[in-house]
N, C-alpha and C positions, 0 to 999 in steps of 0.2 A: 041645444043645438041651434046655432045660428043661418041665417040665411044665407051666408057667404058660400060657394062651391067647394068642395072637396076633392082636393088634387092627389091621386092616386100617386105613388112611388114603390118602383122597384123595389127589394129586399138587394142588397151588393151582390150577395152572391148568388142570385138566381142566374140560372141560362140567359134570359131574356137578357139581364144587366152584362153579362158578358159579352155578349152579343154586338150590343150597341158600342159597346166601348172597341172591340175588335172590329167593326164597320168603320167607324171614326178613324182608329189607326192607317186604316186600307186607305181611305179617303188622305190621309196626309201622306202616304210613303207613294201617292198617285200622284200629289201634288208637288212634294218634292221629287220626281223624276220629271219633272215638264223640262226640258230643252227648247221648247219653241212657240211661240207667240202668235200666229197668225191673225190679221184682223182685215176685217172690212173696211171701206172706205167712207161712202154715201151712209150717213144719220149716225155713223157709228166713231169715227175721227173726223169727218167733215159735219160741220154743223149743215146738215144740208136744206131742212129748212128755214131758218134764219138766212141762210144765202143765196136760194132763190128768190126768198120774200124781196132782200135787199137789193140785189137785180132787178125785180119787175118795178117797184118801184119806182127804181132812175128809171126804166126803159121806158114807161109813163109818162117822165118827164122829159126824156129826150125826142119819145115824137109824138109829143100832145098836140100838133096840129093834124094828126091822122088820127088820134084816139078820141077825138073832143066828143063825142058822144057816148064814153064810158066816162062816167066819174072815177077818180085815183081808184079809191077806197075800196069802188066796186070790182074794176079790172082786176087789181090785185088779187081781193078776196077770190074772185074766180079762177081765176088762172093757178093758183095754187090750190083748189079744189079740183080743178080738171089736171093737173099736175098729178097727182096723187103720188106723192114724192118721191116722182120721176120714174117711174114705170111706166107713165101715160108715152103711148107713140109721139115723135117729135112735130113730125108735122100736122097729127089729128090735135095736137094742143094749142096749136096758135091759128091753124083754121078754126077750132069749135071755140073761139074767146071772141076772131070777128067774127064769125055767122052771130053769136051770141048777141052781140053788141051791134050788129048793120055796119059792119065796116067793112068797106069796098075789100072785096078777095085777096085782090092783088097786096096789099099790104100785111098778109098772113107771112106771105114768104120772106119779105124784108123783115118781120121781125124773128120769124124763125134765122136765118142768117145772123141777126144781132144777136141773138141769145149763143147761137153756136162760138162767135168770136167774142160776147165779153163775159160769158157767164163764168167760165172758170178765175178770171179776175176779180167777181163777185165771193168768190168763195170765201171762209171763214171756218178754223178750226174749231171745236168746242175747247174752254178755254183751259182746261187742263189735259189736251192731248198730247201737245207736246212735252211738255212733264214727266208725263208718264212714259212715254215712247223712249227719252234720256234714261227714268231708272230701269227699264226695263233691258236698257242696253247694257248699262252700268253694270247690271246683278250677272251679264254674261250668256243672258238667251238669246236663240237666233229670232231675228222678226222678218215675217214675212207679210205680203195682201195680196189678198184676192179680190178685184174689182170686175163687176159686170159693166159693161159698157163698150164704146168707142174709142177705139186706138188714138183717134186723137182726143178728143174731148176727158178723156180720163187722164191722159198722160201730161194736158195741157194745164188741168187740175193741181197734180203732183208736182209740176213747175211752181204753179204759182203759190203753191202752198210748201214748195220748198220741203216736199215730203221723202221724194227718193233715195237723198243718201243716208238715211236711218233706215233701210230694209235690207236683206240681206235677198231676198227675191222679191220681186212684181210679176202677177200675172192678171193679164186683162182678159175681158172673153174673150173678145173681139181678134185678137190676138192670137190665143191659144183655140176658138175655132169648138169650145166649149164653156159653159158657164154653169155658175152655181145654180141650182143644187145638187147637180151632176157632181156626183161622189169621185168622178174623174181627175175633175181640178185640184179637189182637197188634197188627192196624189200625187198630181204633182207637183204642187208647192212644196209638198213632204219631199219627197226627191229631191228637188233642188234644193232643201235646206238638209239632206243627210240625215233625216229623223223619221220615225215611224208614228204612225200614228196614236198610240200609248202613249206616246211623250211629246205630245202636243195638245195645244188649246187653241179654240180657234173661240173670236169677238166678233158679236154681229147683231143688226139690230133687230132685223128680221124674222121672225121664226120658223116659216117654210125655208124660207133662200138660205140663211145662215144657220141658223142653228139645226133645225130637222138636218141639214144637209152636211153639217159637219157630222153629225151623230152619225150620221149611216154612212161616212169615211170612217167608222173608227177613233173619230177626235172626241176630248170632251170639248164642250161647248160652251159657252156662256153668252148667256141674254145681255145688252144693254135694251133694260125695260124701256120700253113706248109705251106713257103712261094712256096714248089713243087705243092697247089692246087689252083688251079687259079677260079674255078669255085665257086659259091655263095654259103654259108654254113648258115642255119638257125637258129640261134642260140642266146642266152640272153646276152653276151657279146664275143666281142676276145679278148685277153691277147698277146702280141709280147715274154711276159716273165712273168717267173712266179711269179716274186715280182708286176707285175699290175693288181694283183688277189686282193693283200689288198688294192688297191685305189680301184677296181670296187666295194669292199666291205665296203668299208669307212674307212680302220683301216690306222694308223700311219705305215710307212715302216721304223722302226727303226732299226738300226744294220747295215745298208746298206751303204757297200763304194759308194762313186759317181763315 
């Protein structure tokens, strides 16, 4: 007997092996009833850290006669630390970067104001969003998103990202007067798109906000893993990217460079 491990298997016809093969089936006749798509917006279709980064950035560079006592490298590094991608309150994030740095108060709020007018011009899709968003349409599902935020600042996003008319509904919080992970949203988007919850799937990258919170509307859910969350996420599938959304759903990934 050698060192190597010893891999236990079923006998075919045990219960156990039955079992597993009638669990399996469940899981695909689940999968092919999905009617609907819903997905998140921030980290999960919007690259949103890569497009804050590239914001602060310029904005470093546009008023480096008020910033001269943050080095680039530093400001940035910070400000996307206290960002903590984009939960942090708006105006405790660009007050706590001058206190930070000794920069006179008064220039907290002009760059709060810059971030509000050019950040959604900064923005940047992940680079097979839109890909996938085409087959997803192509195979015939309805797509929806649920975005928390600001009526204008999210909406302003969706312009520039040219996102709106591949959705068959949008809902903001800010808007609808509730937000994720209030299992309220998740119902109404179901409403507006004519489908119940069983036959939907909701993408997100979050685990509380999206995912917990699709699960207890009734949705299944799926992770886009954050390789920053190390701890176990409960969820009906992960995705590494957003094109292995159409394999967990069965459809062809067509369009896609290798």
């Amino acid at each position: 007997m050698n060192g190597s491990p010893t891999r236990m298997t079923r006998p075919r016809g045990s219960p156990s092996s039955a079992r597993y093969r009638s669990n399996g089936l469940l899981v695909k006749r689940m999968r092919a009833d999905i009617q609907a798509v819903v997905f998140d917006l921030d980290g999960t279709l919007l690259d949103r850290r890569r497009s804050f980064e590239r914001f602060v950035r310029n904005q470093w560079e546009r008023f480096a006669n008020c910033l001269q006592t943050a080095d680039q490298e530093h400001y940035v590094q910070t400000l996307i630390e206290l960002d903590r991608d984009g939960y942090a309150p708006r105006k405790s994030l660009f007050a706590g970067v001058t206190e930070r740095f000794r920069i006179p108060s008064g220039v907290a709020e002009t760059l709060l104001d810059d971030y509000r007018a050019g950040f959604p011009n900064a923005c940047v899709l992940f680079s097979d969003a839109a890909q996938t968003l085409s087959c997803l349409r192509t195979s015939g599902l309805k797509l929806g998103l649920i975005t928390n935020g600001s009526i204008r600042m999210q909406n302003r996003k969706l312009q520039c990202l040219a996102l709106s008319p591949l959705f068959d509904t949008i809902l903001i919080s800010d808007a609808e007067g509730i937000s994720k992970p209030d299992r309220q949203i998740f119902h109404r988007a179901l409403d507006r798109l004519h489908t119940n919850p069983a036959q939907a799937v909701f993408v997100g990258d979050h685990p509380e906000v999206d995912v917990a919170g699709a699960r207890a509307a009734g949705m299944q859910a799926i992770w886009r893993r954050d390789p920053r969350v190390s701890r176990i996420v409960e969820a009906d599938g992960v995705i590494e990217e957003l094109a292995d959304l159409l394999t967990w759903l069965g459809l062809e990934r067509t369009g896609f460079s290798n």
